[in-house]
VEXLUMNU-42659 format. One record per residue (C-alpha): x, y, z. Coordinates in pm, whole numbers, plus 50000, padded with zeros to 5 digits. Layout:
XYZ ...
! end
This chain:
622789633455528 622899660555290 624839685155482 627359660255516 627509657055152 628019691355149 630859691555400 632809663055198 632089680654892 634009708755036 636379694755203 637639677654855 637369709454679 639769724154926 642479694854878 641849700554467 642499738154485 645719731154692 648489749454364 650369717454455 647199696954287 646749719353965 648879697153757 648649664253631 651089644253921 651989618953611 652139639553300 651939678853419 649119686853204 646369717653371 643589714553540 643119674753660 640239664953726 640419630953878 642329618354143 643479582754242 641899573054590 644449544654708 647659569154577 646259601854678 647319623354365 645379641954131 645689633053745 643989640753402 641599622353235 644559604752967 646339595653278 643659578853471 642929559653155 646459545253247 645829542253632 642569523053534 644789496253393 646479487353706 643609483053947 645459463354214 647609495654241 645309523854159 641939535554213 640769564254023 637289587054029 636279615553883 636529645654095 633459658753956 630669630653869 631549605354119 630929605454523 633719605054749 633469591055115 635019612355373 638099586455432 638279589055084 638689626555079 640589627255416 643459601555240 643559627654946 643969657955191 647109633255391 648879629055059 648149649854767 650759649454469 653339669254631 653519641554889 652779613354666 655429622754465 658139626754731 657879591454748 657249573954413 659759601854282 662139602254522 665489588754331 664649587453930 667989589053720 668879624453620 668449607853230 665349591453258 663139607353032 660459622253214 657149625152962 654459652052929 650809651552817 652449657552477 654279622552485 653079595652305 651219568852519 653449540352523 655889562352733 653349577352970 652209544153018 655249531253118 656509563753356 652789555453538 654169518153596 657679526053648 656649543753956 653869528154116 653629494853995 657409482553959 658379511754216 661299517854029 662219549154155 661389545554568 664679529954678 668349550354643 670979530054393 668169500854257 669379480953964 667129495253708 666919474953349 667929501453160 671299516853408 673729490953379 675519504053076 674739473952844 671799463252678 671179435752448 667959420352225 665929417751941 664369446451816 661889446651524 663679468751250 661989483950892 663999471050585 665389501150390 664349486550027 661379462550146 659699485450433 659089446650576 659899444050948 662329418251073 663789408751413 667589421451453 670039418151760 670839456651908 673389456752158 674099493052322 677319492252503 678909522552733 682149506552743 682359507152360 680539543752378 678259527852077 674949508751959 675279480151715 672569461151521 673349424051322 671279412351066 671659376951236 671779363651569 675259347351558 676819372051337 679919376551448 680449414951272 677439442651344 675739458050988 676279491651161 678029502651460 676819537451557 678839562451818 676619572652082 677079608452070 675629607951768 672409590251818 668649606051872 665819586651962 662219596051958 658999578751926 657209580751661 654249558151675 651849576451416 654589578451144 655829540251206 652589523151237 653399508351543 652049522551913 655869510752044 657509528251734 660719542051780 662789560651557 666719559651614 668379587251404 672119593251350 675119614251174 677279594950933 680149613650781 677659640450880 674679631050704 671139621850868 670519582450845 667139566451012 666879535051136 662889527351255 662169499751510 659469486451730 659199460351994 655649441952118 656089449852476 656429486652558 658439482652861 661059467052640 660939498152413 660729525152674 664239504952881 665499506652523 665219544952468 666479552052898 668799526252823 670419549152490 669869580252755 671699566253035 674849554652800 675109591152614 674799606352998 677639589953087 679709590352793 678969631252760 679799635253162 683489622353048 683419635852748 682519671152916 683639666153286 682839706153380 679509704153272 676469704353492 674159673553478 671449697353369 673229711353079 674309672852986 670789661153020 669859687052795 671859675152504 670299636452548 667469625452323 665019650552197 661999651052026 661899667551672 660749701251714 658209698251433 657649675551135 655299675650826 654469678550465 656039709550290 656109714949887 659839725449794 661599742049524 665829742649407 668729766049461 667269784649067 664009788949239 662279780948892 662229748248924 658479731048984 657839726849403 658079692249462 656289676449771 658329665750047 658539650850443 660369678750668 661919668751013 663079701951214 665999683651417 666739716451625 669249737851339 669379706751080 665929702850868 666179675050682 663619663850395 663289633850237 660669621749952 658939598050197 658499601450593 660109562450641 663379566750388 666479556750580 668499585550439 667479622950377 667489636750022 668859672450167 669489689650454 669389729350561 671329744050843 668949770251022 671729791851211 670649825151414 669439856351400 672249872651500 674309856651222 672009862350930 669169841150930 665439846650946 662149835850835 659359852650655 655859848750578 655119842750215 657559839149893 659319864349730 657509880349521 657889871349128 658579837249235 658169814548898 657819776149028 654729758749001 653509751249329 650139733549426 649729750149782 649429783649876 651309792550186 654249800250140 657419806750366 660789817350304 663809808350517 667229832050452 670589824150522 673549843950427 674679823950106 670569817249998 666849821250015 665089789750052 661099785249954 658599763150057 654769762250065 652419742350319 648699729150246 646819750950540 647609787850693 648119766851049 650529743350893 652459777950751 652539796651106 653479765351265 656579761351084 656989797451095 656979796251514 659369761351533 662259778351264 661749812251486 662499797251827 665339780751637 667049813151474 666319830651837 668639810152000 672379817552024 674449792651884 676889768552026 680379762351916 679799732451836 676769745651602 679369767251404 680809734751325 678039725151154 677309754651015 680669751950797 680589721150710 676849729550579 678689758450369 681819734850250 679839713050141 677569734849948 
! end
């Protein structure tokens, strides 16, 4: 009996060390280390969490701790993930968001169920709830003066190219009607309190505004924010008919590249550092006095190397304003220095690495429009 332990327990050690099993098949994170026996792919611990939810579907055990019976580990050597996901992957929209093991887990959740519990993405042109260019419901949105959350009709329409929000059911006129080009969405469940907590942020007359929802069921949520992707895919593919799908699904929704606590100080640099919350939005970093405030208090373009910007470690020296923490950082652009100082040494390199991979990237034409409007304006 034992050798044929042995010979299972090498047999599924094999299968595991297969390079097309060395990723998470749900989320892509390293080194899984469980595996779903009635799917055949190999997943990480977060992700089987998920799995576990949906036993009728999925199976899961632990490739090290539990036992495995040889049909078990013969299924797993038949499929694998590479196979697996050849068929629960076969036709997903080039704008459906895709999530990692750094995605929240309302969205992981619901990738996980989108393919192998509604099967979403197994059959070539399905109606999916979130691809038929309109979308319409209640949303739960934050009050800008009260921070109270109250139910408000969204409707998202491609033929109008916009999304629209009403304070009532049968108003007839929307509070806000916002172009779709100009939307981001990201989740934000941490910041909003909520673990479906979405965060809808867009330009008007070119200045940040936030608008922060949440709805109970996180399907809902997630067809809300594919459903936002799918209209600005389509609306950019006219809008930019030469472009590649890749390069349009590349300037969909994105996740802020970093956000936090930072103490600032003014244009005089004497003034007294006042705390604020920073959102790097790619080149705009916009700061505002608390992280829920509908509108930022400022803005700072963060433009390229090549065309005079950097950052540095520290402040310069002789720098007068009172400032509570100690780790400082200066960003320079060609008309100004601007200083800031963050609580802890890792909260100072992080925002040193995000505004480098920003100034290390070319920018786009459209980004020079920004940037003078940034220096009109100022």
């Amino acid at each position: 009996m034992a050798g044929g332990n042995d010979r299972i327990t090498k047999a599924l050690k094999e299968v595991w060390r297969r390079a097309e099993n060395s990723l998470c098949a749900d989320c892509g994170k390293p080194g899984p280390d469980w595996a779903s026996s009635t799917l055949g792919v190999f997943i990480c611990l977060s992700c089987s969490g998920i799995h576990r939810n949906i036993p009728s579907i999925s199976k899961v055990k632990s490739l090290k701790m539990d036992h495995w019976e040889d049909a078990q580990v013969q299924f797993l050597a038949k499929h694998g993930n590479a196979v697996t996901k050849a068929i629960y992957e076969a036709h997903i929209p080039i704008y459906y968001y895709q999530p990692t093991y750094n995605d929240c887990h309302v969205l992981r959740e619901q990738w996980i169920r989108a393919k192998y519990e509604r099967r979403e993405f197994t059959e070539p042109g399905k109606q999916l709830p979130y691809s038929d260019g309109v979308k319409e419901g209640i949303l739960w949105k934050r009050g800008r003066d009260n921070g109270q959350f109250l139910p408000r009709k969204f409707l998202l329409s491609e033929r109008e190219g916009c999304l629209k929000y009403f304070t009532k059911q049968d108003a007839k006129e929307p509070k806000i009607n916002i172009k779709i080009d100009v939307i981001n969405a990201t989740f934000q469940p941490v910041k909003i309190g909520n673990p479906n907590g979405l965060q809808i942020t867009y330009l008007k007359d070119n200045k940040t505004r936030n608008i922060f929802v949440y709805h109970e069921s996180g399907k809902e949520v997630v067809d809300w924010f594919n459903a936002i992707r799918s209209v600005q895919f389509h609306y950019l593919k006219v809008a930019f008919p030469i472009a590649s799908d890749r390069e349009i699904k590349n300037r969909l929704t994105r996740n802020f590249l970093k956000e936090g606590y930072m103490e600032k100080t003014g244009p005089k640099q004497r003034e007294a550092f006042k705390k604020r919350w920073f959102t790097l939005d790619h080149r705009r970093l916009m700061y505002f006095k608390d992280p829920l405030d509908a509108f930022a208090k400022g803005e700072v373009f963060v433009g390229s190397r090549e065309n005079g910007y950097s950052v540095q470690k520290g402040l310069p020296s002789g720098t007068q304003g009172n400032f509570s923490w100690h780790y400082g950082l200066t960003i320079v652009t060609p008309d100004r220095e601007y200083l800031f100082t963050c609580e802890t040494e890792t909260d100072q390199l992080g925002w040193i690495a995000a505004f480098t991979s920003v100034i290390n990237q070319a920018m786009t034409p459209q980004e020079y429009a920004i940037e003078a409007y940034f220096k009109f304006k100022s």
